[in-house]
VOPAGU-2260 file (C-alpha; in pm, 1 decimal, decimal comma):
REM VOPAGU-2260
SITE   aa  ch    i         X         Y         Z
SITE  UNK   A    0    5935,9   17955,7    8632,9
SITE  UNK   A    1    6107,2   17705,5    8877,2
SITE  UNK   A    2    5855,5   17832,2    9166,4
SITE  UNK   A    3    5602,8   17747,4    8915,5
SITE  UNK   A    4    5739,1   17384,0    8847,7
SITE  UNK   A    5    5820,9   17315,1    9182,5
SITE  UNK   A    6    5429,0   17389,2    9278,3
SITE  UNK   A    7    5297,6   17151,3    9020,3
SITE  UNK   A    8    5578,2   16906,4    9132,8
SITE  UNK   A    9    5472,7   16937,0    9492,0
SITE  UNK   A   10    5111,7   16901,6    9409,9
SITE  UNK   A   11    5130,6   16614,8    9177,9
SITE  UNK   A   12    5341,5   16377,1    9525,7
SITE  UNK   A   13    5079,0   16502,5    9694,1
SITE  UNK   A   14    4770,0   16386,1    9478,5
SITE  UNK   A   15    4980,6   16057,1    9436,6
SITE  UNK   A   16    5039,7   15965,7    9841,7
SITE  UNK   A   17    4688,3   16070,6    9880,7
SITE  UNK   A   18    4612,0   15792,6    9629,9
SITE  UNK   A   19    4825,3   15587,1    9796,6
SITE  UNK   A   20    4673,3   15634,4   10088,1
SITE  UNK   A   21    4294,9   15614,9    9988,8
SITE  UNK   A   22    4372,7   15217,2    9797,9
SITE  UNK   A   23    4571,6   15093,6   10166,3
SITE  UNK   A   24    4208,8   15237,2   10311,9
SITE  UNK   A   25    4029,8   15039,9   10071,6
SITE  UNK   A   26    4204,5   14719,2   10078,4
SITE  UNK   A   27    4203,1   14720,6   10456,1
SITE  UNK   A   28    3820,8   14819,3   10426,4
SITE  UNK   A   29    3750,5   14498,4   10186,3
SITE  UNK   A   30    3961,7   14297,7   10427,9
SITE  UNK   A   31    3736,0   14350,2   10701,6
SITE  UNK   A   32    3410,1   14277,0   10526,8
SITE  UNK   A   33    3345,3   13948,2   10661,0
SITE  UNK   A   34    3408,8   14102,4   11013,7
SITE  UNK   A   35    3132,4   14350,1   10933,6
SITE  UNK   A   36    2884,9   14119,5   10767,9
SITE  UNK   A   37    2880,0   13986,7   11142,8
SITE  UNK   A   38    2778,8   14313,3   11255,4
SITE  UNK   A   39    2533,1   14400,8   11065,0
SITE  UNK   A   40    2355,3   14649,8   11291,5
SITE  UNK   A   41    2615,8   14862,2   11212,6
SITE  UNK   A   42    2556,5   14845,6   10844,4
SITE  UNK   A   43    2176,2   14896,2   10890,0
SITE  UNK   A   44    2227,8   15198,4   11055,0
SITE  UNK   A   45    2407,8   15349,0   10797,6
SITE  UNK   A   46    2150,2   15199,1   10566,6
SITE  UNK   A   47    1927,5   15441,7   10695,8
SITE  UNK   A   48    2109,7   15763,0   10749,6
SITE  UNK   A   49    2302,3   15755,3   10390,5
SITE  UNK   A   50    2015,2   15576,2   10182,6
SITE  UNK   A   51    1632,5   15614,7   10395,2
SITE  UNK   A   52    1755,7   16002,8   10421,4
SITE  UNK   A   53    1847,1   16091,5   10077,9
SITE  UNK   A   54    1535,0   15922,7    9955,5
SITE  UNK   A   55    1327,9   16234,5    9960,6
SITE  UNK   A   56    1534,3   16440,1    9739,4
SITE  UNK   A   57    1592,3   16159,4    9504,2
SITE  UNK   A   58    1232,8   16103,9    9438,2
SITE  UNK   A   59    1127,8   16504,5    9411,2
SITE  UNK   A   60    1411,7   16579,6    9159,2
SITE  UNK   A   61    1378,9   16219,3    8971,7
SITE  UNK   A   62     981,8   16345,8    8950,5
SITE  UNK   A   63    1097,4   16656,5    8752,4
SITE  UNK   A   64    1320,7   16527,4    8573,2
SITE  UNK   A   65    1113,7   16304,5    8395,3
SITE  UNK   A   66     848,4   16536,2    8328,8
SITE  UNK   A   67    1131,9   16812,6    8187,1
SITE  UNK   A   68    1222,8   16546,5    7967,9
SITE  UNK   A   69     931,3   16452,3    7845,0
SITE  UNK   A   70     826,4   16856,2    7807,2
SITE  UNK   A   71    1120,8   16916,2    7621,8
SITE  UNK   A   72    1133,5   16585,1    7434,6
SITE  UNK   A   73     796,2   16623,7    7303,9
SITE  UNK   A   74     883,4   16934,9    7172,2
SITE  UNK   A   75    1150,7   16809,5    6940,9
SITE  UNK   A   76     979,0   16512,2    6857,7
SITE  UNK   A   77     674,7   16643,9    6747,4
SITE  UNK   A   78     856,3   16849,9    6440,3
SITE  UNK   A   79     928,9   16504,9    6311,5
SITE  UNK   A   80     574,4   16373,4    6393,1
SITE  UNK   A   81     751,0   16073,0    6651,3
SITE  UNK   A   82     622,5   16195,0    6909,0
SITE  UNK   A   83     502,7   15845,6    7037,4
SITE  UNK   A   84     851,3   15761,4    7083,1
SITE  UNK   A   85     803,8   15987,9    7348,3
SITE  UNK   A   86     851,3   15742,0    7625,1
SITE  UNK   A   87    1108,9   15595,7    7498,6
SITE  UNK   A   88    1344,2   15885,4    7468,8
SITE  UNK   A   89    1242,9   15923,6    7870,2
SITE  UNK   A   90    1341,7   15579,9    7958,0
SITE  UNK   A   91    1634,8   15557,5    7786,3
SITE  UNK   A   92    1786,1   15901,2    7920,5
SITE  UNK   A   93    1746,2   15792,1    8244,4
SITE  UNK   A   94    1855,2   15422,7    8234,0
SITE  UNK   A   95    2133,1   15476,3    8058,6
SITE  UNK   A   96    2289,6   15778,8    8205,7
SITE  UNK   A   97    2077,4   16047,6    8384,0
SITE  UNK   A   98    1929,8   15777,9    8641,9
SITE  UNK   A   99    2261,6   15674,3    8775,6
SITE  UNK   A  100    2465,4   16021,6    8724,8
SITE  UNK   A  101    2246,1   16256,0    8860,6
SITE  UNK   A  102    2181,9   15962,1    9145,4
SITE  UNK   A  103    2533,6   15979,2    9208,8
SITE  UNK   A  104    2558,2   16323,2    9240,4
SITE  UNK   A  105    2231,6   16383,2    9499,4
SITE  UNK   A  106    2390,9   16168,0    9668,6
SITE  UNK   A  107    2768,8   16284,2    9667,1
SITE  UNK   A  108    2608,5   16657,4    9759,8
SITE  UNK   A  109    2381,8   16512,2   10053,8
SITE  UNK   A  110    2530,5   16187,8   10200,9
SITE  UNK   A  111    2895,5   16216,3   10079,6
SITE  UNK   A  112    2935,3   16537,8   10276,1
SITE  UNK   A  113    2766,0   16402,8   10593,5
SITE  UNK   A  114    2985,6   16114,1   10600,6
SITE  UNK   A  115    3304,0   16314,7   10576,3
SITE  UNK   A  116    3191,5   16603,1   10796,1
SITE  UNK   A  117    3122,7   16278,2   11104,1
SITE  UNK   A  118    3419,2   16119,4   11004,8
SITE  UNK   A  119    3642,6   16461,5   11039,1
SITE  UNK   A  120    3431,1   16581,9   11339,8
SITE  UNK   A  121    3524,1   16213,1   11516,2
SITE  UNK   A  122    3907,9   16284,8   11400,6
SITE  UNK   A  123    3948,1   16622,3   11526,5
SITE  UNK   A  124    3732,8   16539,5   11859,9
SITE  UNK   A  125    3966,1   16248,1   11920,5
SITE  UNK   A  126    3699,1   15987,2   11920,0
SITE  UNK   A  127    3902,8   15801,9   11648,4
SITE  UNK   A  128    4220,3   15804,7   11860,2
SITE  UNK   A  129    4009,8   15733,3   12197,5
SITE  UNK   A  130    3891,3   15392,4   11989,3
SITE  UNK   A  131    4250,0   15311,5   11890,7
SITE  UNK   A  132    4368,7   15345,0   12241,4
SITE  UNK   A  133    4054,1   15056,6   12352,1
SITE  UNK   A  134    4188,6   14846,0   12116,7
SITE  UNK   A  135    3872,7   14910,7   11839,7
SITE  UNK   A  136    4010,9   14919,5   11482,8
SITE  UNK   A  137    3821,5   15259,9   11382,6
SITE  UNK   A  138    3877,3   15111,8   11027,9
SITE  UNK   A  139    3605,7   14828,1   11129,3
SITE  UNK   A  140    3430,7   15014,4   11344,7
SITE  UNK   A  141    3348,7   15341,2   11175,4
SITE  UNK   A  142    3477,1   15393,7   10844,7
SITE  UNK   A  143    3352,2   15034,0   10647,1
SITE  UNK   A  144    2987,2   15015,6   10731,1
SITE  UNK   A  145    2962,1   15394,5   10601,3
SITE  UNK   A  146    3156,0   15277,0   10296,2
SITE  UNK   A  147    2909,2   14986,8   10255,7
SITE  UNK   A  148    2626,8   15145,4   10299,3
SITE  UNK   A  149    2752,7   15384,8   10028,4
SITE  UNK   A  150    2802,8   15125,8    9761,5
SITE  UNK   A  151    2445,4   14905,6    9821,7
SITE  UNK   A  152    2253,4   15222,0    9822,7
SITE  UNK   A  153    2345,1   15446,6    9527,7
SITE  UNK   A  154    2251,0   15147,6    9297,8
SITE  UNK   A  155    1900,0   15142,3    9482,5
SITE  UNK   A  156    1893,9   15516,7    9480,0
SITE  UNK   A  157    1955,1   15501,1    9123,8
SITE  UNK   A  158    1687,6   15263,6    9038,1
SITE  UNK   A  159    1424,4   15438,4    9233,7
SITE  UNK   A  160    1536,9   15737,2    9074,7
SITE  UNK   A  161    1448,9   15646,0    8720,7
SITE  UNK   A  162    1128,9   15429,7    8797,8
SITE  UNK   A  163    1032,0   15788,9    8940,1
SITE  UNK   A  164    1118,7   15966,4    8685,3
SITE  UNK   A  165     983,0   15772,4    8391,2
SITE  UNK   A  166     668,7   15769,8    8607,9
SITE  UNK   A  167     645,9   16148,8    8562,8
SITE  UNK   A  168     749,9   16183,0    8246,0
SITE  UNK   A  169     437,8   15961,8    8207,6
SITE  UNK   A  170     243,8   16204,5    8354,6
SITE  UNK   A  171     318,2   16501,2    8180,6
SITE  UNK   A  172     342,3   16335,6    7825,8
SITE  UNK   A  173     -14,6   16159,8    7872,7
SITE  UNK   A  174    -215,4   16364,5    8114,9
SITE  UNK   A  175     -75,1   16709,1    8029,0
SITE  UNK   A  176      66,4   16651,6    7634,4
SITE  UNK   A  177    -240,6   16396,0    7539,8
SITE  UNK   A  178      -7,9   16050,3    7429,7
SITE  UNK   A  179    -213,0   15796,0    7432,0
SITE  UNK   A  180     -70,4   15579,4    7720,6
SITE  UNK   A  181     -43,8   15248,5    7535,9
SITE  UNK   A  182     192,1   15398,9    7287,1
SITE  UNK   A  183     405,3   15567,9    7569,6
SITE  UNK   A  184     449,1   15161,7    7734,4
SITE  UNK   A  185     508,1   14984,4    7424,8
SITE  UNK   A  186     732,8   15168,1    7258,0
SITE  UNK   A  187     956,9   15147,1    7606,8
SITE  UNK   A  188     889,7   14807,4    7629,5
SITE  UNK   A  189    1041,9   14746,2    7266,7
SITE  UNK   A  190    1313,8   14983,0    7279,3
SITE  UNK   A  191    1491,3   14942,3    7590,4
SITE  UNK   A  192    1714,9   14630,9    7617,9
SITE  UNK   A  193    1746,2   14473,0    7993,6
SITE  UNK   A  194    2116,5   14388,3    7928,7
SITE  UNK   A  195    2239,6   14676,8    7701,2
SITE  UNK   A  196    2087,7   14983,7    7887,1
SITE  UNK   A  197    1905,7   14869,5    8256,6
SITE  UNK   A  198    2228,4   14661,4    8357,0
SITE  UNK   A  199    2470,0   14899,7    8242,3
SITE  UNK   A  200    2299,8   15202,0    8421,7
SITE  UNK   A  201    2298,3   14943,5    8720,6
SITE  UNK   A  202    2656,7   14889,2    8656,5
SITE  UNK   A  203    2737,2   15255,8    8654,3
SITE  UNK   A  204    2582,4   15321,5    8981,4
SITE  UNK   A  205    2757,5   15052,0    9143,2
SITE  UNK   A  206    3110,0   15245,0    9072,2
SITE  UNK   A  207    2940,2   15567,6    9131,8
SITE  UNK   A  208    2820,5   15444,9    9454,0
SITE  UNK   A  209    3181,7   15258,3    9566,6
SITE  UNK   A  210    3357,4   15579,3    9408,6
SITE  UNK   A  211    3208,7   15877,4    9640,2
SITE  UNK   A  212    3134,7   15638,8    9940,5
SITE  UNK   A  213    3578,4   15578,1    9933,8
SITE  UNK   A  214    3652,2   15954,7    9860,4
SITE  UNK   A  215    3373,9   16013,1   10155,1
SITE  UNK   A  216    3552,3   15839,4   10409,0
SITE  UNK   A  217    3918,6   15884,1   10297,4
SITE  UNK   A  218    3901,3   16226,1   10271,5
SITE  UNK   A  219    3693,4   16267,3   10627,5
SITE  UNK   A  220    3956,3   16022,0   10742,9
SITE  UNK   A  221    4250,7   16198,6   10664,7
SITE  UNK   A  222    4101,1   16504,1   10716,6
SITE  UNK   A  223    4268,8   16803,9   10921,2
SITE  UNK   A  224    4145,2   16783,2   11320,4
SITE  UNK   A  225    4066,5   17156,0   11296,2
SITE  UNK   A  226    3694,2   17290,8   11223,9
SITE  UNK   A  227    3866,9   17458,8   10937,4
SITE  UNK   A  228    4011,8   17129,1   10809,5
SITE  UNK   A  229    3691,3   16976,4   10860,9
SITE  UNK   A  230    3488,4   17246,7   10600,6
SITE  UNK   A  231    3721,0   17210,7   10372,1
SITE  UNK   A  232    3749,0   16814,1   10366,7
SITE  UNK   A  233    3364,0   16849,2   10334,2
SITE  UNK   A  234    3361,4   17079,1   10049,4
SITE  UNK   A  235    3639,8   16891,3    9877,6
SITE  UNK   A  236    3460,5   16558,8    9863,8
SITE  UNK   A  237    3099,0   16722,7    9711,5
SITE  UNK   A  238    3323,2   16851,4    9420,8
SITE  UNK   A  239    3577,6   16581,6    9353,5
SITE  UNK   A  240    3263,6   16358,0    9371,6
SITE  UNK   A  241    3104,1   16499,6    9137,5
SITE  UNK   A  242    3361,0   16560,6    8897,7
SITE  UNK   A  243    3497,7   16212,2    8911,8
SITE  UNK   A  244    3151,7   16058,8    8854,6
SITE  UNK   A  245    3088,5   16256,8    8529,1
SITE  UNK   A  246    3451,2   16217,1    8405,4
SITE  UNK   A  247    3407,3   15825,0    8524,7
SITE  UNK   A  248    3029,9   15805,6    8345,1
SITE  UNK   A  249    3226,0   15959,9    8013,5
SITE  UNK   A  250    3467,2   15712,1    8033,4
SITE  UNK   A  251    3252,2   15417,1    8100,0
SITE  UNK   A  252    2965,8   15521,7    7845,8
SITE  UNK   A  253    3251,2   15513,5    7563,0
SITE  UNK   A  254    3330,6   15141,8    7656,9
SITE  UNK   A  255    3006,8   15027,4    7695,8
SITE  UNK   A  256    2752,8   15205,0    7437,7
């Protein structure tokens, strides 16, 4: 029994200094934005390795998506004989939560990982100490622009991701289940409210986006310099990503919807 409570004692200091640690990363991250804004290369390049690159799988699953919702949304809607509402059960599944969740998810699994997996490989090859010792603030150098990129491209990911996939819903529900395509616009158009559902799935991909790019770097960061520490900082940020963002999305759906 006191093994027991001294294990949950141990682990709860250790989830709080690794808190600690991960909001002094993040303050001294947000601190050095105006440096980085001056170096924009930097961010650019990260633009395109954690955004450009996790495009592809974004718009093939997004594609699906829709058209599973549509497939199975038809199904239920035609017992009630609404099935022109059709598109807008589509659009406002992925607006509201499925655009920015699953988003955030793609791109916890693809780009999270990469970013912690460079980050450790840097920290246990010494390329973060060899900066320190040049006087280059690895903080500056390395870790914001990945953060950065992180947060401006999840929200971009996320739009893209539900344009996409109410464009294939609208495919399947008009070419394959015969809606009459001016009903499937319309009833969108009427239905879904810019403030109440686009900006609040925009909102939620913002934290989504600032949420796994921090836990990304942090955890790379403070990663173990072994190739076994490295694995397992990798596979720890994919799932405490991705739990985070759907306990996060319940939390912020209650307060906004």
């Amino acid at each position: 029994m006191i093994s027991a409570v001294r294990s949950i004692g141990a682990f709860s200091l250790a989830v709080l200094a690794a808190s600690g640690r991960a909001c002094i990363l993040l303050i001294q991250m947000l601190g050095n934005i105006p440096t980085s804004v001056r170096r924009y290369e930097l961010l650019v390049e990260q633009l395109f390795h954690v955004g450009v690159l996790t495009l592809p799988i974004i718009i093939v699953a997004a594609l699906f998506v829709g058209m599973v919702l549509a497939l199975q949304g038809y199904n239920t809607l035609v017992d009630f004989g609404a099935e022109s509402s059709l598109g807008l059960l589509v659009a406002l599944s992925l607006t509201r939560e499925l655009g920015p969740v699953l988003a955030g998810l793609l791109f916890a699994g693809r780009a999270g990982a990469a970013l912690t997996a460079e980050i450790g490989l840097m920290k246990a090859t010494e390329q973060l100490a060899g900066m320190e010792m040049m006087a280059v603030d690895p903080v500056r150098r390395v870790l914001l622009p990945r953060f950065l990129a992180g947060v401006i491209s999840v929200p971009i990911l996320a739009i893209l991701f539900t344009a996409v996939g109410i464009l294939g819903g609208y495919l399947l529900s008009v070419d394959v289940l015969g809606i009459d395509q001016g009903v499937y616009w319309s009833v969108m158009q009427e239905g879904v409210d810019f403030q109440q559902d686009v900006l609040n799935g925009l909102f939620k991909s913002l934290v989504f986006g600032a949420l796994i790019s921090l836990l990304a770097v942090f955890i790379g960061y403070d990663a173990r310099p072994t190739p076994a520490g490295v694995g397992a900082a990798t596979t720890l940020t994919v799932v405490l990503s991705s739990l985070l963002v759907l306990a996060v999305d319940f939390s912020l759906t209650s307060m906004m919807f």
